[in-house]
N, C-alpha and C positions, 0 to 999 in steps of 0.2 A: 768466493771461488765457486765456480757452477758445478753442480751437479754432476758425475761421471756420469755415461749410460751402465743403464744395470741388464742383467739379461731378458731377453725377451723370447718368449716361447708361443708355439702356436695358439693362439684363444680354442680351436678345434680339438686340443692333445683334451682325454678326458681329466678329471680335475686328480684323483690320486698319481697322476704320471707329470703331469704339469706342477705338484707340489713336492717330488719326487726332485723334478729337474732342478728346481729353483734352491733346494734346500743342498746340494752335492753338486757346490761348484768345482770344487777339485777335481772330481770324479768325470764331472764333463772336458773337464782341462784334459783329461787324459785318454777320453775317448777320440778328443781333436787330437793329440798327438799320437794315434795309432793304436793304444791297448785296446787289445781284442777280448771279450769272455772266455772264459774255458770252454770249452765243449761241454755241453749238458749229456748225461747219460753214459751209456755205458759206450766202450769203444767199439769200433765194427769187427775186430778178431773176437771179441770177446762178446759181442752179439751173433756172430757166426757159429762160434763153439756150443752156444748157449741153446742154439734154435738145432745144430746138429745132434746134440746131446739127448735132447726132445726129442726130438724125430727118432733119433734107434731106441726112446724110454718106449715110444708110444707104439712102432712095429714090434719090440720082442717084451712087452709087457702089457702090451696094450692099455686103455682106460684109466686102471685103477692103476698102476704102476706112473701114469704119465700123470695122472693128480698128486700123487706124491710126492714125483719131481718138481710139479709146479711148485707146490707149499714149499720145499726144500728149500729152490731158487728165491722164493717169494723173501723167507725169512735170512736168506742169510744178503739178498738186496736191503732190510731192513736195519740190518746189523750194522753193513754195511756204510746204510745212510748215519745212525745214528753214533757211529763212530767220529763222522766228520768232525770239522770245527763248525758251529750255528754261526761263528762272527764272519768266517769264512765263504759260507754258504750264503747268506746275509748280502757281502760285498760282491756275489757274483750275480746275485738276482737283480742287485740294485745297477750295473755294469752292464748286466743285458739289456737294463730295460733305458737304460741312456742311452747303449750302443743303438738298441731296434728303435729310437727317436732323434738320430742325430741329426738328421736333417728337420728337423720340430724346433729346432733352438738358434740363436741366433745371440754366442758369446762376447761381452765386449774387448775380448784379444781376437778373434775373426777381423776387428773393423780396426785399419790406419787411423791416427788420429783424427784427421778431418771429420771421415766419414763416423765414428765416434761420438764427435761432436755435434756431427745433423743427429742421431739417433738419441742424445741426451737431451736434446732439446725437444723432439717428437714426444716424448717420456714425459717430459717435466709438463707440455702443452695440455697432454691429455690427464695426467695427472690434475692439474687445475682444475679442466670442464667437467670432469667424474666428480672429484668433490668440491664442485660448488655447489650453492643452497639453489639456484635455478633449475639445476640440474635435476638435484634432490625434486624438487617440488614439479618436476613434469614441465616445465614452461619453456625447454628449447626442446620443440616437438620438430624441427627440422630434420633431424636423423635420430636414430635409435643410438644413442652414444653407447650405450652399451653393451652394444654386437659388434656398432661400427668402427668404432675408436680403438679397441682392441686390435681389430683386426686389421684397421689403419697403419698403425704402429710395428704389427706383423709384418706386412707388405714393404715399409719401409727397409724394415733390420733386413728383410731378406736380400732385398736392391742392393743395400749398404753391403753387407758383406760380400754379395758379387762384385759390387764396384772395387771394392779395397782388394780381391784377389786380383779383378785383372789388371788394376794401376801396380800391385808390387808384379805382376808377372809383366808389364810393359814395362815398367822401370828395369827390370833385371834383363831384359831384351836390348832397351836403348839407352838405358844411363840417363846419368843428370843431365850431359853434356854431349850429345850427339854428334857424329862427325858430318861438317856440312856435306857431305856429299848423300848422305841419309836423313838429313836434318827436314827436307823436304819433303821426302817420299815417307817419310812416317807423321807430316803434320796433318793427313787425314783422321789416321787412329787418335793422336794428340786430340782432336778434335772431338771425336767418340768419345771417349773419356771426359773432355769439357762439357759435352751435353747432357752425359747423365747427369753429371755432378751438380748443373744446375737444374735440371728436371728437379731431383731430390729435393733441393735446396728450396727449390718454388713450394713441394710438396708441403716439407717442413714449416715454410714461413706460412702456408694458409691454414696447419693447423693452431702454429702461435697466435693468429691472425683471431682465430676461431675463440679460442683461450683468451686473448687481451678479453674479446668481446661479451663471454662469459665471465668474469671476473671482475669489470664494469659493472654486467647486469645485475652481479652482485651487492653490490656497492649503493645500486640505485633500489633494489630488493630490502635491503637493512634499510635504508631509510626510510621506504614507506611502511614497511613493518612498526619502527619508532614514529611514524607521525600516525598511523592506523590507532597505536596506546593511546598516545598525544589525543584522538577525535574522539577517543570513547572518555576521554576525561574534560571535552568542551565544554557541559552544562557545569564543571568546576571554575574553570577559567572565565564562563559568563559570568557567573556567580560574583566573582572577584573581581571582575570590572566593574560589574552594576554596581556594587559597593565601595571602590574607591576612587570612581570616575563617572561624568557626565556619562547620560546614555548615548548620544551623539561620537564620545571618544570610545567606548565600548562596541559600537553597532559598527567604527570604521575597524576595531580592532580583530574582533571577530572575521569581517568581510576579507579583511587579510590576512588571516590564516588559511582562511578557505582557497584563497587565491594562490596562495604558495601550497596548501595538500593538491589543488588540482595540477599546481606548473609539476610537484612532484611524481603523481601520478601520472603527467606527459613524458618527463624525461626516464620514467622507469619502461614505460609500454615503446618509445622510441629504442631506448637500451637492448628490448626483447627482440626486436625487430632487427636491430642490425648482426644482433646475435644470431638468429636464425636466419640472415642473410650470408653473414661466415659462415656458416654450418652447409648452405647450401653451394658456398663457393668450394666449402673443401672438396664436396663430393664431383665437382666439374672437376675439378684438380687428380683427384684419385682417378678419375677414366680418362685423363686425360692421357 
């Protein structure tokens, strides 16, 4: 069974807000369905009181009368705070700070199935070329996967959940089953809807596409890593021919090892190649 999409958040959010997001899925569930923070601070009758109270400390006492008052106010705001509930307080910082980033996130109940399922598989794509060992080792210098791919996957979820808003708000306009007499005059927007869907779709497949070919280059990476041991242990394996074989069988033996480390060495540097030829298709595909 594949993979759900999991949430995606902007690569831009700073990193304690983006590990904020990621950790309080509920809490985002609930900012999507309308909960609002409390009002921070005190209220405005009681910010009005406060500053009028002030004002007649400071005409009929002036100075030193109105620092007194400050200190008064100061402490019994501390009191005040220190009364609250911390767990309380806690769940309303964390609620502001999803509310002032709701548009930074991109949850998988935002996206209809389909769209869903393009977005698990962008995940899974980049997932792959992040931790491969090619990766790792710097050798697909076509893009900076590490800004780009991010940000790729960003761009997508945002599409996707546009897309899945306006297909349920076209659905809930036209129905499964249209009346022929609108069946027509609505197959242009029908149409609008198909095109993104496959935009995305193309999006998605050039990063699989990217991924197949990093994953490959992996493949071809382990093995010359294992034949690279295998060359530094040659003067052993000469060793053991000259000793149990003619040199004539030994000198063809050697010659063909050499010949499969080079064919290997072709199919790994061919592998890099097509790798950083997807990488460069995807980015046609992003501006496109």
């Amino acid at each position: 069974m594949a993979d759900p999409p999991h949430l995606a958040v902007d690569p831009s959010v700073p990193f304690p807000v983006a590990a904020l997001l990621r950790t309080h899925h509920p809490l985002l569930l609930e900012v999507r369905r309308g909960r609002v923070p409390d009002k921070g601070g005190a209220d405005r009758p009681l910010a009005i009181f406060t500053g009028t109270v002030l004002l007649v400390t400071a005409v009929v006492g002036g100075p030193v009368a109105l620092l007194s008052m400050l200190g008064v106010i100061g402490v019994c705001g501390l009191l005040w705070w220190l009364a609250g509930d911390p767990e309380q307080r806690d769940l309303q910082r964390r609620l502001r700070s999803a509310y002032a980033h709701a548009d930074r996130f991109v949850l998988p109940e935002d996206l209809d199935e389909q769209c869903g399922s393009l977005l698990a598989r962008a995940q899974r794509a980049v997932r792959a070329v992040l931790s491969s060992a090619v990766h790792r080792e710097g050798l697909l210098d076509t893009i900076d996967n590490d800004q780009t791919l991010p940000e790729e996957v960003w761009q997508v979820a945002v599409r996707l959940a546009d897309l899945s808003a306006r297909r349920a708000a076209h659905f809930k306009i036209v129905g499964a089953d249209p009346h022929p007499l609108i069946a027509e005059a609505v197959r242009p927007y029908d149409l609008a809807i198909e095109t993104a869907t496959a935009s995305l779709t193309a999006r998605v497949a050039a990063l699989e596409a990217y991924a197949e070919q990093a994953v490959e280059a992996d493949r071809c990476f382990e093995a010359r890593r294992k034949l690279a041991e295998l060359e530094e242990l040659t003067p052993e394996y000469e060793r053991l021919l000259a000793e149990t074989a003619p040199d004539t069988l030994a000198v063809s033996q050697i010659a063909r090892m050499s010949t499969h480390a080079a064919a290997v060495e072709q199919v790994f540097r061919a592998s890099i190649a097509e790798a950083r030829k997807a990488g460069t298709h995807l980015l046609s595909v992003t501006a496109a």
